[in-house]
C-alpha positions, 0 to 999 in steps of 0.5 A: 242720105248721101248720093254717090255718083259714079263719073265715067269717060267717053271719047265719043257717043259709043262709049257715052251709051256704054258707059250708060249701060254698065252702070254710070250716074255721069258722063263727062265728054268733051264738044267740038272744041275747047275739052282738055282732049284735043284729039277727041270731040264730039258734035252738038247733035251726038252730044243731044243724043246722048243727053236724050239716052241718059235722061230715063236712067237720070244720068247727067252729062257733063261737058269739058269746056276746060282749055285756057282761051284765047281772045278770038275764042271767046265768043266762040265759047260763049256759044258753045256753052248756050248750044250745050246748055239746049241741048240738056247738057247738066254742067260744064266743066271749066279751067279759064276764069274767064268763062265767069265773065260771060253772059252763061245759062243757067248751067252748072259750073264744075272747076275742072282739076285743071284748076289745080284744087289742092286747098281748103283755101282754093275750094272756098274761092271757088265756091264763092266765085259761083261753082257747085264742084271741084274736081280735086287734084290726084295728089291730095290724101284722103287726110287732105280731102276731108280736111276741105270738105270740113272746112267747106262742106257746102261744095260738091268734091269729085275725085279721081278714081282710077286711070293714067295720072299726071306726074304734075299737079294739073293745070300747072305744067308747061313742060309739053308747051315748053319742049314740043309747043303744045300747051297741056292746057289747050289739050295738046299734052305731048306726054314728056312724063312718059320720056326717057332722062338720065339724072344728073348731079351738079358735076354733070355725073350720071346717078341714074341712066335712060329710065323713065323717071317720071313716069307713074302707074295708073291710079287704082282705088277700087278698093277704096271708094269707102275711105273717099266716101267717108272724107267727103267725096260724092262723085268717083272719077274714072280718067279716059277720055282718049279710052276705047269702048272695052276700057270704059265696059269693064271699068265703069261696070266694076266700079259700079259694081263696088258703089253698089256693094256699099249701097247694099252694106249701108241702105239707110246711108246712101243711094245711087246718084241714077237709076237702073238694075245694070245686067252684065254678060261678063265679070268685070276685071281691072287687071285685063284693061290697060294699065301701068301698074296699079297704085292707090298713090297718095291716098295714104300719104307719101307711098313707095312704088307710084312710078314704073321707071322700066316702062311707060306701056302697058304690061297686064296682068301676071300670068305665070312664068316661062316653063320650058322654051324650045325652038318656036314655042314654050309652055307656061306655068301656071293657071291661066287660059290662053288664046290665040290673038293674045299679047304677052309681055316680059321685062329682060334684065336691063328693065326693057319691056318686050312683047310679042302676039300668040299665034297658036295654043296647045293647051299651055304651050304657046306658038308666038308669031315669032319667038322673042329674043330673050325669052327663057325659063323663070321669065315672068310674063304678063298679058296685055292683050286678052283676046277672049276678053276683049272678044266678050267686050266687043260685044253687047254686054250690058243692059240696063233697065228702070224697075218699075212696080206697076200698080193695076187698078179698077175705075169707074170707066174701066182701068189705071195703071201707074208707076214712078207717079205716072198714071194712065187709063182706059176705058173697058168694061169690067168683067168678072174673071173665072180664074185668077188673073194675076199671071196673065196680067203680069205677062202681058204687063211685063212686056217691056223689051226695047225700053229702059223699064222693066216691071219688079212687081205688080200691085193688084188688090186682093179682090181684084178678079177682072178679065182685061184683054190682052190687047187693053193691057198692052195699050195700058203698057204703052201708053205708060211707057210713052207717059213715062219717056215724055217725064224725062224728056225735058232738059235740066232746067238747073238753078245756077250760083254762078255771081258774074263779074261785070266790072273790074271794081268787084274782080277777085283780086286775091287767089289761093291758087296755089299752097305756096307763100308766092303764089296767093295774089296775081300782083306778088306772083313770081311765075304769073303765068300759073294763073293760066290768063290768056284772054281779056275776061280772065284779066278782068276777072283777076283784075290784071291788065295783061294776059300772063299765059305761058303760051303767049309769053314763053320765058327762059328758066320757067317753073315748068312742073311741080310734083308730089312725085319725088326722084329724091323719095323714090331713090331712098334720099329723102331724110325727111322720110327715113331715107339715106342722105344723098352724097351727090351735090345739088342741084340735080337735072334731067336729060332728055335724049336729045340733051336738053336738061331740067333743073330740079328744085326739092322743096321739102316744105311743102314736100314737092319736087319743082321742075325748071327749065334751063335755058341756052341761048341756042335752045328754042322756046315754043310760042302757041299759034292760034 
């Protein structure tokens, strides 16, 4: 029977409890350093307590040690790893080979998506290498998926699921290293997908003119966990580890929601990776979290429409169309609700976002705060800011419970009760009962408010007709409950493939980390730097004699990005699939606004658009400091 998990997100340990108790069998979190997320860490002691919360629920908690390190970091690393380890932690998720060198617990090793998993090829490396997951890049199709579960079933694959998406393949993008000095692969991603560029053609002629071009929706594939199931996938990824509380609630409950949907329609096929009946207050809706536009991206293949070029926030969900405006208010059309608090939103003829806050509602006239510029009849306006949701968010809203069937018995001396293999007793006469007892014993045994159990059923014999105090049968509860905490108490003690590279001699030396020809082994690559090596136990492990990281060796005309997104595509140029051919010449660039430009490699083997820099003399290239 296959298990499925459910892999939610957590910024700090609020969101990891809430996670938790709308219905994760995982959660991934990042520690006091070296997580993909800069901005967001988490102490060790936050990081025990949530382990401590998790473990009734059979929960596993992940970690993100997967920065690219430093020299001087490594034994801060190695530390880190064996506080996580004591603190229950289940695995770590890891980009930099050079953690492979280290002297590790036996913990689980997860290969990051920043280690750019898009091959079958690059999955048997990393299984061989001693990893137990790989966390496959967002690009890869469903076709592509269960190509390498097929070809290497032997390795757990995880897969995003929903939230913001990277426009280049993870791990392989230097472009916020390149512009802003700040290293996407030490956490610091300065968002330059989400910037403004004109495209230009090789004469310098504006084809498209300040768009956000590489700008893509949020990932959406709700209604597809089935297709992923059936490639091969067993954990579903929610991104958002820079997400607050209400995003990680309504998200992680509706996914949850779904996995259980496919649980119930296939009993005899899967199961839930984690235990526990999650009790909502609200009824989930992806529509009313932040979002981008929703896609499936290339879970089809290559799909029209993954980017939003207008803009980079926000817009909701659609809630109907612009009635009538007068001087401080207008009504809507449709049937929505509104509220007072919340934010609308409208794209004006030249595809620039407005937004604005609801003051007051009378019914389906609104009141903003002050009236937007351009509003007017047939506008469609979106919500990106339900306050009633949010007000139901912010508040408890689920609750999570183990069911137990509790199994009451007589014995010699007086009484057992038992569940989940756990069994205690206590000492108490027997006596005869002079009415049935059932109902009282279920009331009393029911009585399970402030733990992580509830009682689905009792199991008493059909002759059972003893009088047990009310009092005994609470002892009996509690010392179950206490019997029952103190079994998953213990941390994972987790058995380890991990085979540690301890001499150059038996360093892998061929590495399929990327589809390219070019790219196979560290000695023919010509962009070395995609190796992400900083460190001298990642050169050991590569058998280089050189760190090649692009932040401690910037270079001019860099391969800065590489993207299944394609501007050729997304204009209807490419011919390859039925588009018109372009009558612009080649090559094109980028500009950003402050004119800097980016050359634009199509290369239609392999179906991927390549993103070069282009350097100037006067131009400055950003050297990581640490």
């Amino acid at each position: 029977m296959t298990e499925l998990e459910l892999l939610a997100p957590a910024k700090n340990l609020e969101c990891g409890i809430a996670a938790i108790d709308h219905g994760a069998d995982a959660v991934y979190i990042g520690a006091e350093r070296f997580g993909a997320r800069a901005a967001v860490g988490n102490s060790i002691a936050d990081i025990r307590q949530l382990c401590d919360y998790a473990r009734p629920f059979g929960v596993k908690i992940f970690v993100t040690v997967n920065t690219i390190i430093y020299d001087d970091e490594l034994e801060a690393t190695r530390q880190l790893i064996w506080r996580l380890y004591e603190a229950g932690v289940h695995a770590i998720l890891v980009q930099d080979m050079g953690i492979l060198q280290m002297d590790l617990p036996p913990i689980a090793l997860h290969a990051s998506t920043q280690t750019d998993n898009r091959t079958a090829a690059k999955v048997r490396w990393l299984r061989d290498a001693g990893f137990s997951r790989a966390v496959l890049a967002r690009e890869l199709s469903a076709q592509e998926i269960a190509a390498i579960h097929q070809e290497v079933p032997d390795i757990e694959l995880e897969a995003f699921v929903h939230g913001a998406l990277c426009v280049s393949y993870s791990g392989q993008c230097y472009a916020s290293q390149y512009c802003f000095g700040r290293s996407a692969n030490r956490g610091e991603c300065a968002q330059f997908c989400r910037m403004k560029f004109d495209l230009l053609d090789a004469d310098g002629e504006v084809i498209v003119r300040d768009r956000y071009l590489l700008s893509l929706k949020d990932m959406n594939r709700s209604d597809r966990l089935q297709q992923l199931i059936d490639a091969g996938v067993v954990s579903f990824k929610i991104e958002g580890r820079l997400k607050d509380v209400s995003y990680v609630k309504n998200v992680t409950a509706a996914y949850s929601e779904q996995l259980n949907a496919i649980v119930r329609r296939h009993p005899d096929l899967y199961r839930r990776a984690s235990r526990g009946r999650c009790h909502y207050s609200f009824t989930p809706n992806l529509a009313k979290t932040f979002n981008r536009g929703y896609t499936h991206y290339f879970l089809d293949g290559r799909q029209p429409d993954i980017a939003c070029f207008d803009t980079p926030k926000a817009m909701g969900e659609y809630v109907g169309t612009v009635k009538e405006v007068r001087r401080d208010s207008f009504n809507v059309a449709g049937i929505r609700s509104f509220a007072n608090g919340d934010g609308l939103c409208f794209l004006d003829g030249e595809g620039q976002l407005h937004g604005f806050r609801v003051n007051r509602v009378e019914g389906n006239r609104l009141f903003p705060h002050q009236m937007p510029r351009g509003l007017h009849h047939g506008l469609r306006l979106y919500r990106n800011n339900d306050q009633e949701f949010e007000r139901l968010l912010s508040r408890p809203s689920a609750e999570r419970k183990v069911p137990l069937c509790l199994s009451l018995r007589a014995t010699a001396e007086g009484f057992s009760l038992s569940a989940d293999g756990v069994g205690v007793t206590i000492l108490c006469e027997h006596q005869q009962a002079e009415k049935p007892q059932r109902e009282n014993i279920l009331r009393q045994l029911s009585k399970l408010g402030g733990t992580p159990y509830e009682c689905s059923d009792l199991d008493l014999p059909e002759d059972f007709n003893y009088f047990i105090p009310s009092s005994q049968l609470a002892s009996l509860r509690r010392q179950l409950v206490e019997q029952l905490m103190a079994a998953t108490s213990l941390p994972p003690n987790l058995p380890r493939t991990l085979r540690t590279v301890s001499d150059s001699s038996s360093s892998v030396r061929v590495s399929p980390f990327s589809p390219l020809p070019c790219h196979q082994s560290p000695f023919t690559n010509p962009h070395p730097y995609l190796f992400n090596i900083a460190n001298r136990l990642a050169c050991r492990f590569y058998g280089e004699d050189t760190v090649s990281a692009y932040e401690l060796q910037p270079q001019p005309d860099a391969l800065l990005m590489q993207c299944r997104h394609c501007l050729r595509y997304s204009l209807g140029y490419c011919v390859k699939h039925g588009g018109k051919r372009p009558t612009w010449r080649e090559p094109l660039s980028l500009r950003l606004g402050d004119g800097r430009r980016f050359r634009l490699e199509f290369d239609c083997s392999h179906c991927q658009m390549n993103v070069y820099s282009i350097h100037h003399p006067s131009s400055t290239i950003h050297h990581a400091h640490h």
